[in-house]
Biopython code that builds the backbone (N, CA, C, O; Angstrom):
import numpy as np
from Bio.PDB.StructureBuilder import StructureBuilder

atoms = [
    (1, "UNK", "N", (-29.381, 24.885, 7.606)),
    (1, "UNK", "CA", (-29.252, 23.652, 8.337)),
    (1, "UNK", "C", (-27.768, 23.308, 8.518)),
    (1, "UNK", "O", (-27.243, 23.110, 9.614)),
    (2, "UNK", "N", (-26.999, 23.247, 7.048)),
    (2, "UNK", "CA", (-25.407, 23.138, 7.313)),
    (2, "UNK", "C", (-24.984, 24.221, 8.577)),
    (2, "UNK", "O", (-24.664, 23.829, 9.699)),
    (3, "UNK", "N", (-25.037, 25.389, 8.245)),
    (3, "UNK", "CA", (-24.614, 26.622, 9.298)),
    (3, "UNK", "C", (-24.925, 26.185, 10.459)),
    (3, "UNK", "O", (-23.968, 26.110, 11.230)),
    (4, "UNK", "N", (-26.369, 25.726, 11.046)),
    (4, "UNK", "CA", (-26.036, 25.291, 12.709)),
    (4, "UNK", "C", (-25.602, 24.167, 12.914)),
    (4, "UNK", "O", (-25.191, 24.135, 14.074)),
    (5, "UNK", "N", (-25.420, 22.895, 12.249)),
    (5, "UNK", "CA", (-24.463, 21.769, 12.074)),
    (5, "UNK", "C", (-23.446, 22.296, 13.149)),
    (5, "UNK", "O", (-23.119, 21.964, 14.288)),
    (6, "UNK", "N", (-23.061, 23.391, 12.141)),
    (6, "UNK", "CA", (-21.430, 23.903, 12.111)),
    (6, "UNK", "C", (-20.912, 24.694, 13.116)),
    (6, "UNK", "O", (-19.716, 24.833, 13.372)),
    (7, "UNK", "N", (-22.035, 25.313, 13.791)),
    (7, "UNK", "CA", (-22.134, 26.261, 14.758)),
    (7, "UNK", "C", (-22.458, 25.152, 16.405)),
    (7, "UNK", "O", (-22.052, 25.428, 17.534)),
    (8, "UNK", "N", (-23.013, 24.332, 16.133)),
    (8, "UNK", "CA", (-23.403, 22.974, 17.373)),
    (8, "UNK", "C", (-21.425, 22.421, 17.197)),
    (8, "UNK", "O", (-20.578, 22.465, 18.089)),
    (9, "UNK", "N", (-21.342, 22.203, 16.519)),
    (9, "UNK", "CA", (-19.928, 21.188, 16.205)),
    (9, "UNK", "C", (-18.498, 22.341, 16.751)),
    (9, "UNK", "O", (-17.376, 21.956, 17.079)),
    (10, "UNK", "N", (-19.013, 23.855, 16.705)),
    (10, "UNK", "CA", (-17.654, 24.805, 17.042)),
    (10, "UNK", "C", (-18.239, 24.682, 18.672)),
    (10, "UNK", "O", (-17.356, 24.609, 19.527)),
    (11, "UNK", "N", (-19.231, 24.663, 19.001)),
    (11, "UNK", "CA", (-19.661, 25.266, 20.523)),
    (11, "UNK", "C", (-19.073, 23.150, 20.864)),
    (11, "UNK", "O", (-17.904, 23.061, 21.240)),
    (12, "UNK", "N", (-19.341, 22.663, 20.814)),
    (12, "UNK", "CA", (-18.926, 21.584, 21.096)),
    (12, "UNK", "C", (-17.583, 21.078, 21.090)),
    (12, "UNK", "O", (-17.104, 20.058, 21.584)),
    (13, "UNK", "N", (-16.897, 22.354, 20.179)),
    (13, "UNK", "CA", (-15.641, 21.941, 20.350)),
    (13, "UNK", "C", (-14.696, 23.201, 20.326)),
    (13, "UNK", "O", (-14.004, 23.574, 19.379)),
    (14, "UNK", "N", (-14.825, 23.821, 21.669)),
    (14, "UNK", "CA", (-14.598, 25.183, 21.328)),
    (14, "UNK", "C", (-13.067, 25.445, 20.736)),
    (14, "UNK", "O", (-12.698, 26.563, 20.374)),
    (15, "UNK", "N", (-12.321, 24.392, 20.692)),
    (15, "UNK", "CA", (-10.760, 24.522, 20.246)),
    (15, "UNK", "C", (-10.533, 25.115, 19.215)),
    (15, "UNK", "O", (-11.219, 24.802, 18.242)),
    (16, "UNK", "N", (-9.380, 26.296, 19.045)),
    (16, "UNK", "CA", (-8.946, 26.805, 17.797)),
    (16, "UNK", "C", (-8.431, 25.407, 16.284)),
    (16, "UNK", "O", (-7.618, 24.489, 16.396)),
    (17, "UNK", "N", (-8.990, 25.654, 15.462)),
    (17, "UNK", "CA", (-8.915, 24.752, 14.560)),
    (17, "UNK", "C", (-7.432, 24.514, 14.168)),
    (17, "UNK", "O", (-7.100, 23.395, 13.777)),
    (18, "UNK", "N", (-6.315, 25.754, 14.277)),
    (18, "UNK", "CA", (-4.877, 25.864, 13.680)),
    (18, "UNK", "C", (-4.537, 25.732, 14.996)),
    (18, "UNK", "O", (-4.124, 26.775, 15.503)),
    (19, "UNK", "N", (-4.593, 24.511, 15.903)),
    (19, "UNK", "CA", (-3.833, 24.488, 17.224)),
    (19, "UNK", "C", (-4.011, 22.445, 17.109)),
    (19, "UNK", "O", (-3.178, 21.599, 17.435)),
    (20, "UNK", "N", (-5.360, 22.263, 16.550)),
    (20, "UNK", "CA", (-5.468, 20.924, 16.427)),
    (20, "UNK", "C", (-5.368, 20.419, 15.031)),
    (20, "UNK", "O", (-5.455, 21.131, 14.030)),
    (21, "UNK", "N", (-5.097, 18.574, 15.050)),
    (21, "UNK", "CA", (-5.311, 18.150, 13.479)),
    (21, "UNK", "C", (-6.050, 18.713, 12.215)),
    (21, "UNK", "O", (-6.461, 19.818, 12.568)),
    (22, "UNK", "N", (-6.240, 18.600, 11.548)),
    (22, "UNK", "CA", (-7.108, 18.813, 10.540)),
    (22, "UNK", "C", (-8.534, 17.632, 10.954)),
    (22, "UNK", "O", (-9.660, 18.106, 11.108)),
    (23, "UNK", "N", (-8.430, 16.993, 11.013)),
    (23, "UNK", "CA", (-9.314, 16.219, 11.540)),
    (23, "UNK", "C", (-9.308, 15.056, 12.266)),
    (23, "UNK", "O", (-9.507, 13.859, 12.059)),
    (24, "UNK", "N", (-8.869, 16.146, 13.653)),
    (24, "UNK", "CA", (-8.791, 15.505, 14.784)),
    (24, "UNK", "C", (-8.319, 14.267, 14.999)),
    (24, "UNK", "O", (-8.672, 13.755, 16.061)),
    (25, "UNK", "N", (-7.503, 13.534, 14.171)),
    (25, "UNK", "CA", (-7.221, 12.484, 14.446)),
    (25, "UNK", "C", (-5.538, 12.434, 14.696)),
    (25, "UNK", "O", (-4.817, 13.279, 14.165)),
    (26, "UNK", "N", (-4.823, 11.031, 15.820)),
    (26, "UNK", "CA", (-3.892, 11.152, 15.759)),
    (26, "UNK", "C", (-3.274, 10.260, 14.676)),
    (26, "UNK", "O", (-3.337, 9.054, 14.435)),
    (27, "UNK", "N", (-2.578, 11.433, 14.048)),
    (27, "UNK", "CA", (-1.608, 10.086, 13.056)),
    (27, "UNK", "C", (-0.520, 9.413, 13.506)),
    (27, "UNK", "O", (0.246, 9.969, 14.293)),
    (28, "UNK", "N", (-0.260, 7.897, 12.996)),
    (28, "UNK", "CA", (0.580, 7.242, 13.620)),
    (28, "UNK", "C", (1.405, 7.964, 13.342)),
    (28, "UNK", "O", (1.302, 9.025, 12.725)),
    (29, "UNK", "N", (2.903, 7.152, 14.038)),
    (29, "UNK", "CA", (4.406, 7.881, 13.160)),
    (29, "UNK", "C", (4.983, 7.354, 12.464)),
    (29, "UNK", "O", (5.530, 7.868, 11.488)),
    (30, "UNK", "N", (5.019, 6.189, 12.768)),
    (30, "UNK", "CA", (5.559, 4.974, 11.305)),
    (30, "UNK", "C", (4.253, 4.059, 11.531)),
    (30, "UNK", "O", (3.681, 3.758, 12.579)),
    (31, "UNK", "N", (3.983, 3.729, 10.231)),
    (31, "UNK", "CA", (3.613, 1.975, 9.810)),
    (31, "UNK", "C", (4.524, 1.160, 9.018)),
    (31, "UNK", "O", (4.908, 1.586, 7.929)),
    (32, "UNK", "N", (4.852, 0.194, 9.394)),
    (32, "UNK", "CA", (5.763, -0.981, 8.436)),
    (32, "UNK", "C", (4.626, -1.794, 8.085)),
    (32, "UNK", "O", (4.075, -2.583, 8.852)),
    (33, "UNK", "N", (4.327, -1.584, 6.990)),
    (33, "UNK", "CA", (3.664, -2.745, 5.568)),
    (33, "UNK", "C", (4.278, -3.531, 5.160)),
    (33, "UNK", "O", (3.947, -4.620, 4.690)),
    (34, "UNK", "N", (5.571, -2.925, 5.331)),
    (34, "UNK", "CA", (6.476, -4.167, 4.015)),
    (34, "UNK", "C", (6.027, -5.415, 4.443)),
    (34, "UNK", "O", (5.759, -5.558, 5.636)),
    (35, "UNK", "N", (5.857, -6.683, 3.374)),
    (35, "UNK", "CA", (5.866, -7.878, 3.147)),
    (35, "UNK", "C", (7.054, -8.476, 2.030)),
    (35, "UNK", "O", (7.442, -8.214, 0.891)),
    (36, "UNK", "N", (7.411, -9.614, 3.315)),
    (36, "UNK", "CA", (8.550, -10.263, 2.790)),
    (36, "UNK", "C", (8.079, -11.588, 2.151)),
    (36, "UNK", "O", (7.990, -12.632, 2.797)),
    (37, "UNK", "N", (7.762, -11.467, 0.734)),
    (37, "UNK", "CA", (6.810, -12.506, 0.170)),
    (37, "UNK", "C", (8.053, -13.855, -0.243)),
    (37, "UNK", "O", (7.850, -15.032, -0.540)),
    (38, "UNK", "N", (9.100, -13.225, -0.131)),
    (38, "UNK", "CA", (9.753, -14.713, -0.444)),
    (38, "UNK", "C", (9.852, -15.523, 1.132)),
    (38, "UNK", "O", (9.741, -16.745, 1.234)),
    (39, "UNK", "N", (9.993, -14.955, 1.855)),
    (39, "UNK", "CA", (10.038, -15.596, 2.860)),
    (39, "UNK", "C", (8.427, -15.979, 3.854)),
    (39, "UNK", "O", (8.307, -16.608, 4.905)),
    (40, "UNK", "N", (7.459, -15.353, 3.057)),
    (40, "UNK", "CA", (5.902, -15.745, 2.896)),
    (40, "UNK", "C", (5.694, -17.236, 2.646)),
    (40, "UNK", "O", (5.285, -18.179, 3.323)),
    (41, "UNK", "N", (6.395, -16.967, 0.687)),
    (41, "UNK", "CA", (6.362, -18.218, 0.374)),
    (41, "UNK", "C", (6.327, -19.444, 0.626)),
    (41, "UNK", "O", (5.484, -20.311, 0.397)),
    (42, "UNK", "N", (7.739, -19.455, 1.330)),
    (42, "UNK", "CA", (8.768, -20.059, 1.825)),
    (42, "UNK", "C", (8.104, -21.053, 2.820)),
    (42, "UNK", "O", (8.145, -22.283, 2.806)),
    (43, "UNK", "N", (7.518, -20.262, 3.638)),
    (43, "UNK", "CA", (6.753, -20.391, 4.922)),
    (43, "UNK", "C", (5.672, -21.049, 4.791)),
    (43, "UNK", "O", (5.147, -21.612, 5.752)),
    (44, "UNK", "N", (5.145, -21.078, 3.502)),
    (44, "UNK", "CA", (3.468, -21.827, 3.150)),
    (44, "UNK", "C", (4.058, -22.928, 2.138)),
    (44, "UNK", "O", (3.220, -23.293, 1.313)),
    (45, "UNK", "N", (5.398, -23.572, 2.015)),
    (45, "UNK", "CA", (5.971, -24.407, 0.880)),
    (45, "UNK", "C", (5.779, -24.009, -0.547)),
    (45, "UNK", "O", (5.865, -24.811, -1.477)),
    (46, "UNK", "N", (5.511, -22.723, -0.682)),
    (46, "UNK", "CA", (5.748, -22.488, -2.174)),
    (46, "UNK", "C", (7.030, -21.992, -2.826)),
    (46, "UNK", "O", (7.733, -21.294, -2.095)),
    (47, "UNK", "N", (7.491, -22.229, -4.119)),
    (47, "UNK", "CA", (8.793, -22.014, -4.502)),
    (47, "UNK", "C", (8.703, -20.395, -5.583)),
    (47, "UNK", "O", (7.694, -20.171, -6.251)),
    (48, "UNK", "N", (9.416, -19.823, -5.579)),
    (48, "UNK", "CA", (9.403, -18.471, -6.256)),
    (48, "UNK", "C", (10.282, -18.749, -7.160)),
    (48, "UNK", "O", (11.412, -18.945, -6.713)),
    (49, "UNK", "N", (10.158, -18.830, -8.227)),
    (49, "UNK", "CA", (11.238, -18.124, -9.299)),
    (49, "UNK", "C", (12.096, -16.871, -8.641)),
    (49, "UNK", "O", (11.660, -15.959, -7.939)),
    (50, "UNK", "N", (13.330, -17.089, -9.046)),
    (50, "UNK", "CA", (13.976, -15.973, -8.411)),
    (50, "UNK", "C", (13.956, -14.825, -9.406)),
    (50, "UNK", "O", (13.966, -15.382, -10.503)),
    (51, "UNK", "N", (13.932, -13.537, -9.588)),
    (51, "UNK", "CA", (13.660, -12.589, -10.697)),
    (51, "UNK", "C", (14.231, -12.207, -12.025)),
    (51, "UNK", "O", (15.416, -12.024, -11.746)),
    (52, "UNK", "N", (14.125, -12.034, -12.988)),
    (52, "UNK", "CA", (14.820, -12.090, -14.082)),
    (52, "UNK", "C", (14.403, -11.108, -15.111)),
    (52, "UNK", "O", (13.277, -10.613, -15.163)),
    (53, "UNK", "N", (15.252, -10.887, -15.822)),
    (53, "UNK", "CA", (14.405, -9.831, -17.132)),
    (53, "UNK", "C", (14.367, -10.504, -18.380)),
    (53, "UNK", "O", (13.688, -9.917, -19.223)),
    (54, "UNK", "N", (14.789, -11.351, -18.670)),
    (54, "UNK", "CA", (14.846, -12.476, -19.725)),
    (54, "UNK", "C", (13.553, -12.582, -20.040)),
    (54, "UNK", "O", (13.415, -12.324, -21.235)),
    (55, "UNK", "N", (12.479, -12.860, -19.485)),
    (55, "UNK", "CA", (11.373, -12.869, -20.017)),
    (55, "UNK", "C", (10.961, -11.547, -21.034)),
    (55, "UNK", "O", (10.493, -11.799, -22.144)),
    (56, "UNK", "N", (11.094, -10.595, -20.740)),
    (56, "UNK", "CA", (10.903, -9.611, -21.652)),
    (56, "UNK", "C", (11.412, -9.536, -22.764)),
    (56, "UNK", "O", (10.882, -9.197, -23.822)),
    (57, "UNK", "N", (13.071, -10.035, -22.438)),
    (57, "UNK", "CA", (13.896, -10.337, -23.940)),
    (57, "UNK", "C", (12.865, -11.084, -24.682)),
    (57, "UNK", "O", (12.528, -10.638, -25.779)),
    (58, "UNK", "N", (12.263, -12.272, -24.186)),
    (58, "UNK", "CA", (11.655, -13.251, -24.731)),
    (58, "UNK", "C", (10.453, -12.779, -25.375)),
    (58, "UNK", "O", (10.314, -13.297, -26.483)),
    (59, "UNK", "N", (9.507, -11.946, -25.047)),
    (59, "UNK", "CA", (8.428, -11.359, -25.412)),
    (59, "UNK", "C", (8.741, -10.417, -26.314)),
    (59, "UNK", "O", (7.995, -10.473, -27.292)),
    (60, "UNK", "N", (9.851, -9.264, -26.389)),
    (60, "UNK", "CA", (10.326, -8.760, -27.457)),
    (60, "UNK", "C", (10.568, -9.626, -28.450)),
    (60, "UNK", "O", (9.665, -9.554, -29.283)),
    (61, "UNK", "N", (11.547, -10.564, -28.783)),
    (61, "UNK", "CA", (11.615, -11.372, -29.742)),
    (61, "UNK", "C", (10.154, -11.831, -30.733)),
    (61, "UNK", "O", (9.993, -11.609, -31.933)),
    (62, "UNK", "N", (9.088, -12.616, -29.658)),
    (62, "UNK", "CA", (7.864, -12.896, -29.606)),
    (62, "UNK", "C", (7.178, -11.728, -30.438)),
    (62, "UNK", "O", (6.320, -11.949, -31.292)),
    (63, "UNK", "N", (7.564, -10.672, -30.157)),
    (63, "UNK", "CA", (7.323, -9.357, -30.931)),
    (63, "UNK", "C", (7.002, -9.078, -32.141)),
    (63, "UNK", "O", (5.944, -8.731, -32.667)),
    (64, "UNK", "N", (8.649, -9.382, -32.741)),
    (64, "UNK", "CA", (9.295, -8.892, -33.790)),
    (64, "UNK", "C", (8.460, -10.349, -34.960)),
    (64, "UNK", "O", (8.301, -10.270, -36.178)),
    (65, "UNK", "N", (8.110, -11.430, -34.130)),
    (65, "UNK", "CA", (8.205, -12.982, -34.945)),
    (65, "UNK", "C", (6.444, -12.404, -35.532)),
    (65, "UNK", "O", (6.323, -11.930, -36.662)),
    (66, "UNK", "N", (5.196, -12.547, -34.562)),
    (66, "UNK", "CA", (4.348, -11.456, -34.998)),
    (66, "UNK", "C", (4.293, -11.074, -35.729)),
    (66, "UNK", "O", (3.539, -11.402, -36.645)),
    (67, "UNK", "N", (4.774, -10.507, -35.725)),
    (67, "UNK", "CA", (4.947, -8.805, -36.869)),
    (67, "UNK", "C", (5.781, -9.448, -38.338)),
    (67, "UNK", "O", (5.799, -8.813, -39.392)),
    (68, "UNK", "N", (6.259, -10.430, -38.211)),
    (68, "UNK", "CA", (6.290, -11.177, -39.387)),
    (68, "UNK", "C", (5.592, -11.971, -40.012)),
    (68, "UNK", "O", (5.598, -12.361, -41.180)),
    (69, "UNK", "N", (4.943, -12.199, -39.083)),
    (69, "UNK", "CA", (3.111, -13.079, -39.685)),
    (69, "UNK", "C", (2.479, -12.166, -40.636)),
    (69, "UNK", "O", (2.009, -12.673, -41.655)),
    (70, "UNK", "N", (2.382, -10.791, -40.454)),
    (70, "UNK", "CA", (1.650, -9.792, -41.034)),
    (70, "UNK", "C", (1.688, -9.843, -42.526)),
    (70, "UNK", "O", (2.724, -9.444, -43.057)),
    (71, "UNK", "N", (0.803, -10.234, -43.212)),
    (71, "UNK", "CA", (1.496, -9.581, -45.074)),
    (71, "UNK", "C", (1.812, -8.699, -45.412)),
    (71, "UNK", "O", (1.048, -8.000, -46.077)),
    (72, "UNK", "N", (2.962, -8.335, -45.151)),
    (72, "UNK", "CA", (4.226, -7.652, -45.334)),
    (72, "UNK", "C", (4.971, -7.848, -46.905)),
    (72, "UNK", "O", (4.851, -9.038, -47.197)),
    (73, "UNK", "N", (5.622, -7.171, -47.898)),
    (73, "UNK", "CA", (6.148, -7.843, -48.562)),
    (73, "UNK", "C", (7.555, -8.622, -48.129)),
    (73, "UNK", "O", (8.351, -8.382, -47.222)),
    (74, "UNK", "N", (7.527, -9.812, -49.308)),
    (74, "UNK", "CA", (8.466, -10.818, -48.534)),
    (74, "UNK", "C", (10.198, -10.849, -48.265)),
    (74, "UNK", "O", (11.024, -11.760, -48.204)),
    (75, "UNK", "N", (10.266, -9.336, -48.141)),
    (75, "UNK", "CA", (11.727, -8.803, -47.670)),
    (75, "UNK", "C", (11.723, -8.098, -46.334)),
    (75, "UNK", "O", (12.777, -8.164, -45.701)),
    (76, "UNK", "N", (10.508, -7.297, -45.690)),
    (76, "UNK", "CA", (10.404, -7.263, -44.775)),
    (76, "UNK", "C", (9.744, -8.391, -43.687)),
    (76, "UNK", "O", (9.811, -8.455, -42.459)),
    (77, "UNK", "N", (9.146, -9.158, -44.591)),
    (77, "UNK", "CA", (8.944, -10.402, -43.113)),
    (77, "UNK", "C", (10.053, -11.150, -43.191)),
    (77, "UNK", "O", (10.181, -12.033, -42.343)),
    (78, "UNK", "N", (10.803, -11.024, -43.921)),
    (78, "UNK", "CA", (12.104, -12.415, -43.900)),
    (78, "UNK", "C", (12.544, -11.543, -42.779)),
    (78, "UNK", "O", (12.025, -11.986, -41.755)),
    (79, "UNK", "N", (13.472, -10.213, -42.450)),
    (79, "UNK", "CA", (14.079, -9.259, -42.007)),
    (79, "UNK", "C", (13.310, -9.488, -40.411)),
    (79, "UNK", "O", (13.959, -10.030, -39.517)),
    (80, "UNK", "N", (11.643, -8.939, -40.133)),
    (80, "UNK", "CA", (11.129, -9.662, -39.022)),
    (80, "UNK", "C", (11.416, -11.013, -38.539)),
    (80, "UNK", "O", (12.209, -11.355, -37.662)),
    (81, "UNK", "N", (10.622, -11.735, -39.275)),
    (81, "UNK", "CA", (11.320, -13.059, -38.310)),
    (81, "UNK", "C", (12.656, -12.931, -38.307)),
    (81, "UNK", "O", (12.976, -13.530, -37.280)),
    (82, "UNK", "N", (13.898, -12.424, -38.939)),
    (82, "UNK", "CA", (15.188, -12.874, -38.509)),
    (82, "UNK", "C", (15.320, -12.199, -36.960)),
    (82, "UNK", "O", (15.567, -12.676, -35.852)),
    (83, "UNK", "N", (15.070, -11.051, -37.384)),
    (83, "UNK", "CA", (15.847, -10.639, -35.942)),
    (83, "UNK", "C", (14.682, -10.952, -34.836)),
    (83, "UNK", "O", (15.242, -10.946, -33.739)),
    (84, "UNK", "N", (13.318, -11.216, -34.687)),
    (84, "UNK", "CA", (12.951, -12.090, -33.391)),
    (84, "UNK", "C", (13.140, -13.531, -33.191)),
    (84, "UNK", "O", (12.864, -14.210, -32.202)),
    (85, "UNK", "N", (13.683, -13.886, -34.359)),
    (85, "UNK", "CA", (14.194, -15.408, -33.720)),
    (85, "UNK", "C", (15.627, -15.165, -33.466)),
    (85, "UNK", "O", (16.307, -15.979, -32.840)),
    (86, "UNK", "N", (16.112, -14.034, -33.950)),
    (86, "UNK", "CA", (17.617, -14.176, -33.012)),
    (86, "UNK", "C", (17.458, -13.316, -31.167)),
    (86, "UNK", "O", (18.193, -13.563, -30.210)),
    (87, "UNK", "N", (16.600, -12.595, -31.188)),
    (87, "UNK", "CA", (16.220, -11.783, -30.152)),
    (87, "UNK", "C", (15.355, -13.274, -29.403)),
    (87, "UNK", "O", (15.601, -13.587, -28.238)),
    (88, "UNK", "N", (14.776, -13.738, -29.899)),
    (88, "UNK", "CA", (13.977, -14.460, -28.741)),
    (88, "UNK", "C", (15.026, -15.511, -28.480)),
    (88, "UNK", "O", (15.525, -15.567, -27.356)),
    (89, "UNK", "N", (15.394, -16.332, -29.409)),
    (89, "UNK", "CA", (16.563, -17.116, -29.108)),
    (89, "UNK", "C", (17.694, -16.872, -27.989)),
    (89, "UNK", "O", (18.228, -17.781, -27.353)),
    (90, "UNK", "N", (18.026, -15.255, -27.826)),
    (90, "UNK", "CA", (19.239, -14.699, -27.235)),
    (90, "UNK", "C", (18.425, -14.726, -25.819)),
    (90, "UNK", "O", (19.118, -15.149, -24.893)),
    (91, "UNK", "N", (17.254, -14.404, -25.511)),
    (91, "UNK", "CA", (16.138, -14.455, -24.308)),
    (91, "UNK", "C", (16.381, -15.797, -23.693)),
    (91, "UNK", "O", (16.955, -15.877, -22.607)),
    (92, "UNK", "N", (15.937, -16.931, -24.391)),
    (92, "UNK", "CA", (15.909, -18.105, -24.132)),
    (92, "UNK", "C", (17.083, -18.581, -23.292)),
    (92, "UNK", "O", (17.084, -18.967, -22.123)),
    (93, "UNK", "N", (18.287, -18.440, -24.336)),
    (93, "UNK", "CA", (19.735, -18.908, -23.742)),
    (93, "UNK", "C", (20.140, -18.130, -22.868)),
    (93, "UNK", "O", (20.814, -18.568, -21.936)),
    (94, "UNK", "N", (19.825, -16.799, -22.967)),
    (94, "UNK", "CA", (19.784, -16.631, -21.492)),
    (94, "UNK", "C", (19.362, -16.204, -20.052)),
    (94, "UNK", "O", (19.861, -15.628, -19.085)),
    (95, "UNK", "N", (17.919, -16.918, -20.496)),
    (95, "UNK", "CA", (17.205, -17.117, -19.292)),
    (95, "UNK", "C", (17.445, -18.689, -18.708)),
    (95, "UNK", "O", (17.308, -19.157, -17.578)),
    (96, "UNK", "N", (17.769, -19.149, -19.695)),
    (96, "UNK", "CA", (17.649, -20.625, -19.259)),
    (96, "UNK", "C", (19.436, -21.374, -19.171)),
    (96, "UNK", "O", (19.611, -22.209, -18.284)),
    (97, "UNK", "N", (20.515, -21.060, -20.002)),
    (97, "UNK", "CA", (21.685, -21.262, -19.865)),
    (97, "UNK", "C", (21.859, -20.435, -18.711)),
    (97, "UNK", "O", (21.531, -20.732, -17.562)),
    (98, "UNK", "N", (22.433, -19.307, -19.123)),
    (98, "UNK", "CA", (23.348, -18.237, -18.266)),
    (98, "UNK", "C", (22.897, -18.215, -17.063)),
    (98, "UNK", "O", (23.582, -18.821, -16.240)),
    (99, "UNK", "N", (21.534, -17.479, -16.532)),
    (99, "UNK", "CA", (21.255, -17.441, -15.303)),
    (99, "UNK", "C", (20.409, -18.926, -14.643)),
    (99, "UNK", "O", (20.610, -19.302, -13.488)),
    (100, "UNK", "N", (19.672, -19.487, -15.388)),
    (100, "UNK", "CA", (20.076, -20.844, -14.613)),
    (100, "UNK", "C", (20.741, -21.499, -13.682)),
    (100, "UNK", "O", (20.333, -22.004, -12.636)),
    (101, "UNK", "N", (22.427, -21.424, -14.415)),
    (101, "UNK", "CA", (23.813, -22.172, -14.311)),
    (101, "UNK", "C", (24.283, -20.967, -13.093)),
    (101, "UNK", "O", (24.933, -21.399, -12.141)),
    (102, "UNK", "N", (24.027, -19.807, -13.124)),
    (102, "UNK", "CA", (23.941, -18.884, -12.242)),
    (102, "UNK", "C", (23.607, -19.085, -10.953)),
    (102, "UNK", "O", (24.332, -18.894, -9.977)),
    (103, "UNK", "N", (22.341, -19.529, -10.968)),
    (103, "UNK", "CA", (21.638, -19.541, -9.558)),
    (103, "UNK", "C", (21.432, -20.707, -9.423)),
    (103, "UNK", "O", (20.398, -20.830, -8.767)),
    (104, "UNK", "N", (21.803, -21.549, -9.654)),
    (104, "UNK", "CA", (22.014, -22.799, -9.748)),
    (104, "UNK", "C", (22.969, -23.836, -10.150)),
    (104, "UNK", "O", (22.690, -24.866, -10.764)),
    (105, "UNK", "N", (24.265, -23.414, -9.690)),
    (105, "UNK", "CA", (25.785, -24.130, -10.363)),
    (105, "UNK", "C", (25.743, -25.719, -9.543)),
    (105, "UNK", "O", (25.431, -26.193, -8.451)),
    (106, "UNK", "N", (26.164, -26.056, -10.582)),
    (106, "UNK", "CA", (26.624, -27.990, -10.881)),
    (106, "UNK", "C", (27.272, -28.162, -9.563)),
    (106, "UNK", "O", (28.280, -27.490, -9.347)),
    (107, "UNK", "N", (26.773, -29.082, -8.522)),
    (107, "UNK", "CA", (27.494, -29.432, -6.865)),
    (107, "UNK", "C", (29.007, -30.497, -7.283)),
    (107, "UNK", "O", (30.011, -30.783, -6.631)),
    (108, "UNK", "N", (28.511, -30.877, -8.762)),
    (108, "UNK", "CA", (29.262, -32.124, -8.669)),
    (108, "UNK", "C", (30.836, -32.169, -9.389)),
    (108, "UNK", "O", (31.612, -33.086, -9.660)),
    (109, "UNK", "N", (30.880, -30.254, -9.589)),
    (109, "UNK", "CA", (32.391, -29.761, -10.086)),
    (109, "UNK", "C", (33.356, -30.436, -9.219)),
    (109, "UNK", "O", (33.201, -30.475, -7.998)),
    (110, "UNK", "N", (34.309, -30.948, -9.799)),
    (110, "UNK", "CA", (35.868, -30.995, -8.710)),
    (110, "UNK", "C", (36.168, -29.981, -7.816)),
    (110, "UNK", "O", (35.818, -28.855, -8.169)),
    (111, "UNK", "N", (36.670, -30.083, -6.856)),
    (111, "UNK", "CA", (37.227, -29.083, -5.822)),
    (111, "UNK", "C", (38.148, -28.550, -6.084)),
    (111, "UNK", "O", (38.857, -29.509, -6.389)),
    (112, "UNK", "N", (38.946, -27.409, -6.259)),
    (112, "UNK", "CA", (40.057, -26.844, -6.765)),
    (112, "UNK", "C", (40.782, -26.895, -5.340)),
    (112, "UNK", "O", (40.263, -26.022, -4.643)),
    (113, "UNK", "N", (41.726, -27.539, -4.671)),
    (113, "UNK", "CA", (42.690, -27.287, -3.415)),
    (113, "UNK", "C", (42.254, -28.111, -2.412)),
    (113, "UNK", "O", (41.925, -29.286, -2.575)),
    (114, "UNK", "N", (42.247, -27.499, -1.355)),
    (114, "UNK", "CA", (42.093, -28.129, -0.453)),
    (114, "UNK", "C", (40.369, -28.248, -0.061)),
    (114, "UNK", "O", (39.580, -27.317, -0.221)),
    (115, "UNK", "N", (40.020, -29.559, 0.461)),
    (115, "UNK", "CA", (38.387, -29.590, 0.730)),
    (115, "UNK", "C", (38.554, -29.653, 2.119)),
    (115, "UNK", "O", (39.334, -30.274, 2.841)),
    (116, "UNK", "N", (37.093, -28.398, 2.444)),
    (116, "UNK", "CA", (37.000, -28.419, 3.868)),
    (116, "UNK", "C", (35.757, -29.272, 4.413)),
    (116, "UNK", "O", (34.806, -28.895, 3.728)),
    (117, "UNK", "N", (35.318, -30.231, 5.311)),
    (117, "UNK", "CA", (34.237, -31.067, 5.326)),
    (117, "UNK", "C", (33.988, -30.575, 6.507)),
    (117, "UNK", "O", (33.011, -30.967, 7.145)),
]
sb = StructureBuilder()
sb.init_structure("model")
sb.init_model(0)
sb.init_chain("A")
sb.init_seg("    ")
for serial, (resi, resn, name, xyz) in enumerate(atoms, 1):
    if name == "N":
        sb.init_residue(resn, " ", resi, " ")
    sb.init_atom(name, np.array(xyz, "f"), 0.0, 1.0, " ", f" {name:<3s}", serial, name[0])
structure = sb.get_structure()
């Protein structure tokens, strides 16, 4: 039954197979997908966080603090919590100081020279 399928489908299409597609179809030549989701956003009034890796600092820290909950003896959980509260701490300040103040600097600094209006 497959075999005359196959034999109806060559007489129907008498074309050499290595001259056409693989299956007959034309492929485009480009598609552009990209989506520009900040400017999506933007467009529907929603606000984006702009991107950061600080959060991960933060979840590492989050980590290490964990893993000091564990009954551990009480020289290795002191040792855990220290260094994820200095690791999450270091996340914090600077996700929230450094790049903050970054992408978001104070309008209300003095002008250094001359102001152009």
């Amino acid at each position: 039954m497959a075999s005359a399928a196959f034999k109806a489908w060559q007489a129907a299409d008498p074309e050499h197979r290595s001259e056409v597609s693989r299956f007959d179809m034309v492929i485009p030549v480009q598609i552009d997908n990209t989506v520009d989701y900040v400017a999506r956003a933007h467009q529907l009034g929603i606000h984006l966080s702009p991107n950061s890796n600080w959060p991960f600092v933060i979840c590492l820290g989050s980590l290490f603090l964990a893993l000091a909950a564990i009954p551990f003896p009480s020289t290795t959980r002191i040792v855990l919590a220290v260094i994820g509260g200095v690791i999450f701490l270091w996340g914090v300040v600077g996700w929230v100081v450094v790049e903050d103040v970054q992408m978001f600097p104070d309008d209300s600094a003095p002008a250094h020279g001359e102001v152009h209006h």
